[in-house]
C-alpha positions in Angstrom: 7.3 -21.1 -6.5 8.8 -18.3 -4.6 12.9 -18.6 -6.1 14.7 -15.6 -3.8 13.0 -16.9 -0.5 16.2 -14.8 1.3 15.0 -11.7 -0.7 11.1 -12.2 0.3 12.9 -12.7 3.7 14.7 -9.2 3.9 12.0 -7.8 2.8 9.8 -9.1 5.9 12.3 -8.1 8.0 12.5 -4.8 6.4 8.1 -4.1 6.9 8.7 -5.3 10.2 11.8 -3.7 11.1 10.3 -0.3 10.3 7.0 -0.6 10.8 7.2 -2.5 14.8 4.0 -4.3 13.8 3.6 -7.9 13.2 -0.1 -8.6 13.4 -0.6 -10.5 10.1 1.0 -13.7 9.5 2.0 -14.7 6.1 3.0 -18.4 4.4 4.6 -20.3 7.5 3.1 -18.0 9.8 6.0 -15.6 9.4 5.0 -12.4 10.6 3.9 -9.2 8.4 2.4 -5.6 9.6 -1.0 -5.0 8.9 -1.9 -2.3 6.3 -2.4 0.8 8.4 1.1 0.3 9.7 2.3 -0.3 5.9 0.3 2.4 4.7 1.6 4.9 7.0 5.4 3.4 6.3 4.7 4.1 2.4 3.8 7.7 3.6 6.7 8.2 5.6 9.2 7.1 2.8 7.8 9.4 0.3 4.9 8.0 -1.0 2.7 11.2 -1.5 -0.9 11.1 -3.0 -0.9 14.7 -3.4 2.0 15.0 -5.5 1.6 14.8 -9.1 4.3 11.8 -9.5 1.9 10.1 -7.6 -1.1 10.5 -10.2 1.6 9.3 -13.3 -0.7 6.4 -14.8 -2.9 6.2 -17.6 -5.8 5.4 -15.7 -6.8 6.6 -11.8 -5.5 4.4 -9.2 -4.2 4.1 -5.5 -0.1 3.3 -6.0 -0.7 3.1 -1.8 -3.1 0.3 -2.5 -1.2 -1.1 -5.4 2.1 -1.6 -2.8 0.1 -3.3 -0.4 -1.6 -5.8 -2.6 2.1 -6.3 -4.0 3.1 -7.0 -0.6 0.2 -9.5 -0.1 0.9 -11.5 -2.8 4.4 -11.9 -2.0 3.9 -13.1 1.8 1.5 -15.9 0.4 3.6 -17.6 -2.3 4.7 -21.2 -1.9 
């Protein structure tokens, strides 16, 4: 059960607002970007695989990929 529905809320707004894609629909077919558009929003905040913050994990992994699965978990909680 999602308990801040207003902060999952902002935070649609947010991808959408600064992204201008809304291709993907989430729980009650609000509207998400797809992940290009996010992908390319995480690189444009900052997000940088080639920096070595970026590789700051005990094991290998894509934080880029990691956001975005973030992200999709959040859109479809009841």
């Amino acid at each position: 059960m999602v308990k801040n529905e207003g902060a999952r809320e902002e935070l649609r707004n947010w991808l959408v607002n600064n992204t201008s894609c809304t291709i993907q629909k989430g729980f009650k077919g609000k509207k998400y970007p797809c992940g290009t558009c996010f992908m390319a929003l995480l690189n444009d905040i900052g997000l940088d695989s080639k920096k070595p913050a970026y590789k700051l994990h005990n094991d290998d992994y894509e934080r880029h990929n990691e956001v975005w699965r973030a992200i999709l978990q959040i859109r479809e909680a009841k």
